[in-house]
N, C-alpha and C positions, 0 to 999 in steps of 0.2 A: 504494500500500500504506500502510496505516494503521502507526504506530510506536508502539503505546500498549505496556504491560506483556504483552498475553492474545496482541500478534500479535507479538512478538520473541520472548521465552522458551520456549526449546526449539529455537528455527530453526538452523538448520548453515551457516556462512557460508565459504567459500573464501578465502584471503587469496591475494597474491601471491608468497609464497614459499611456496605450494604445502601449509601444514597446515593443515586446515580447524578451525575450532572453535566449538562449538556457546554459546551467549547460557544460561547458566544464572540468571541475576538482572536484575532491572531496578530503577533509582534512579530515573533520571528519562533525559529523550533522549539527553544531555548525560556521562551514567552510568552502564553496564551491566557487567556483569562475564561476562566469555567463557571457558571453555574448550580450551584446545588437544586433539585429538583425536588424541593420539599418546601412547607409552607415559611420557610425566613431565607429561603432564596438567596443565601450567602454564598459571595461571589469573590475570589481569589486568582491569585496568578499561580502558573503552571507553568510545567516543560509538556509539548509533546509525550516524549517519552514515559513522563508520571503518567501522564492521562491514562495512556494507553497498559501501564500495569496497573491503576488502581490507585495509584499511591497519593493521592490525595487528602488533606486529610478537613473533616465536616466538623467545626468545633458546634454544631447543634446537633450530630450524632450519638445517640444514648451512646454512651461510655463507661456507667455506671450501674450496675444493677439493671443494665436493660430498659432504664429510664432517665438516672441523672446525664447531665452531659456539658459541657465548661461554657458553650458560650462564647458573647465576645463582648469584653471589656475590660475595665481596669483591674479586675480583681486575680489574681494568681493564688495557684494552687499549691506553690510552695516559695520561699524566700531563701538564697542561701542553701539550700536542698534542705531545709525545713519546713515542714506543713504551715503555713498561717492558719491561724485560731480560726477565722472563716471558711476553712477547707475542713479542719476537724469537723467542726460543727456539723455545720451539711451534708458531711460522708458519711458522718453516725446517724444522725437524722436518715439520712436512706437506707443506713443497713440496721437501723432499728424496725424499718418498717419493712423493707423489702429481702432484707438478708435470711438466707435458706436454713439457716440455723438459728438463730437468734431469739424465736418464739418456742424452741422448745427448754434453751435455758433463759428466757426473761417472758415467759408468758405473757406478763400483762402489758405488752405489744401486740397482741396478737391483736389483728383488725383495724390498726396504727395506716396511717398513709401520711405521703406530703401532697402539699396541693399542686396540683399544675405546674403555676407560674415557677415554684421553688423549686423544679426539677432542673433549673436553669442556676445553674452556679453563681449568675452574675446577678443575677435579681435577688437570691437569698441574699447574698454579700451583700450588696445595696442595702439591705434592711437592715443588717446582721452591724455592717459599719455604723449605721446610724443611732444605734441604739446611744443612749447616754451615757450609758456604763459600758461603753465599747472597752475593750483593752485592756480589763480588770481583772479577766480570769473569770467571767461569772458561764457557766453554763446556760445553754439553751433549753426552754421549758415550755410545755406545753399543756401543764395541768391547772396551773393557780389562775391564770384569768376567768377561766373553762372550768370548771371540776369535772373532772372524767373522759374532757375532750380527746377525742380519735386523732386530731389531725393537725400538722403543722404549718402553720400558716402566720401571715404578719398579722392577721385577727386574733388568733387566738395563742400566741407564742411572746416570751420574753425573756430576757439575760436576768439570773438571779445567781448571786453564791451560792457555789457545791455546798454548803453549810445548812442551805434554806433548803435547797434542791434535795437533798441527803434526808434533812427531817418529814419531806413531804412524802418521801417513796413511800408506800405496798408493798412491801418484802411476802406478796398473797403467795408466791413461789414456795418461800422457804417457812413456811408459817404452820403446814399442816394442817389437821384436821379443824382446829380452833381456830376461832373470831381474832382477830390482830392485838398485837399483844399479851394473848392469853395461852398460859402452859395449863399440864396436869402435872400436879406432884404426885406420884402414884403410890410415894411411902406415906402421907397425909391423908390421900382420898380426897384431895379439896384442888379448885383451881384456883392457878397463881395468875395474879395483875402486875406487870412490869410495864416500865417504860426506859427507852434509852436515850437522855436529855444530853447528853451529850458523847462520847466516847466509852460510858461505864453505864451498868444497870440499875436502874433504881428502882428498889422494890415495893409493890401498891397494898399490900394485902392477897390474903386467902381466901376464897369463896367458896361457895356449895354450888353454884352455878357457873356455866363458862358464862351465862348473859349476865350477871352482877359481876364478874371480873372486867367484864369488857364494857359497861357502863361505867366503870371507875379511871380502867384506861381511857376511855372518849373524852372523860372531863379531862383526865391531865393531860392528855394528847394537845388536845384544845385550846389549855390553857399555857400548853409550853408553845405553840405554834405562836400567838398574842407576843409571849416576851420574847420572842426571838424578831418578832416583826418591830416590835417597838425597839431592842437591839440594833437594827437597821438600819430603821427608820432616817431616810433622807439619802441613805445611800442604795437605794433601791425607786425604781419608779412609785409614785404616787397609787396608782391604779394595783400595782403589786401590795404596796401598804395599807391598802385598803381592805383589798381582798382576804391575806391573810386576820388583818382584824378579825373579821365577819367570817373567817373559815368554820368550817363543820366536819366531821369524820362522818362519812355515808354509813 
């Protein structure tokens, strides 16, 4: 096959990650400018030669899980050949919700997704920079604005301290047969109420009930979430301080 200008422009070429894209210009062998044939129509310079192996590459092609995929903008996926805190985020975010393993050791993802827009690396980052408390090390969350929301999104998602983030989890996994927080002492015959307010256990009392253990744990659940938000307070969004106020254990 000839490579002049009259036999490339217009041809449809398949790459290896599966988006074809058609040769709209020609420079010279060495120069062409292609088309992605998919709805963001991103358009690049080439060789001949790429076209014709493939080797082009779609920065709007899943790359990720079969969905995420980089995008194009300012945001990078690593600094230094270190991951930036907006690559972390977003990569766990997908493989929290989409990774093939992940629901059978953290259940309470199971039926988790991101939204749309946030399969696009540069639009999460967008948000993910903007937060106020950008920079600080605070984790991305997607329970406190939401209680029990599914889904990550700039609606329902915010940066808070592993500290908050750590107090707020469901350990529903590793909890067993009983309500949260609640054991059997099997040398007793009664159930135990604990709670872990911070690094060590502290212990609530003994019941005849797992439901009166776990009525004792709810209040101090409840009422350590309060002093931990007022703890915070001002170093966390507004809307976050609020929320934990007003929090509730379901």
């Amino acid at each position: 096959m000839r490579n002049n200008k009259e036999d490339v422009v217009g041809r449809v070429f398949p790459t290896t990650g599966g988006t074809d894209f058609i040769v709209t210009d020609y420079e010279s062998y060495s120069s062409i400018i292609v088309k992605f044939l998919d709805k963001y129509g991103y358009e690049t310079k080439t060789s001949v030669d790429s076209a014709q192996k493939g080797h082009v590459n779609n920065p709007y092609a899943p790359s990720l899980l079969g969905r995420g995929f980089s995008g194009v903008g300012r945001h990078k996926k690593s600094i230094g050949g270190k991951l930036t805190p907006e690559y972390r985020s977003w990569s766990g975010a997908m493989y929290r919700c989409y990774g093939e393993d992940i629901h059978i050791r953290q259940p309470t993802y199971s039926g988790c997704s991101v939204c749309g827009d946030w399969w696009n690396f540069q639009e999460f980052s967008d948000w993910y920079v903007n937060n106020k408390f950008y920079g600080l090390g605070y984790q991305l969350d997607k329970d406190i604005l939401v209680q029990g929301n599914k889904v990550y999104s700039p609606d329902t998602c915010t940066l808070i301290p592993k500290e908050l983030n750590c107090l707020l989890t469901d350990c529903g996994a590793n909890r067993g047969e009983f309500p949260q927080g609640v054991t059997f002492d099997k040398r007793r015959g009664r159930y135990v109420s604990s709670i872990r307010p911070d690094n060590s256990t502290k212990h609530l009392g003994y019941y005849d009930s797992a439901g009166e253990a776990y009525t004792v744990y709810k209040i101090a659940k409840e009422l350590r979430v309060k002093e931990k938000a007022l703890e915070w307070e001002g170093r966390i969004e507004d809307k976050v301080f609020n929320k934990l106020m007003s929090w509730t254990l379901d």
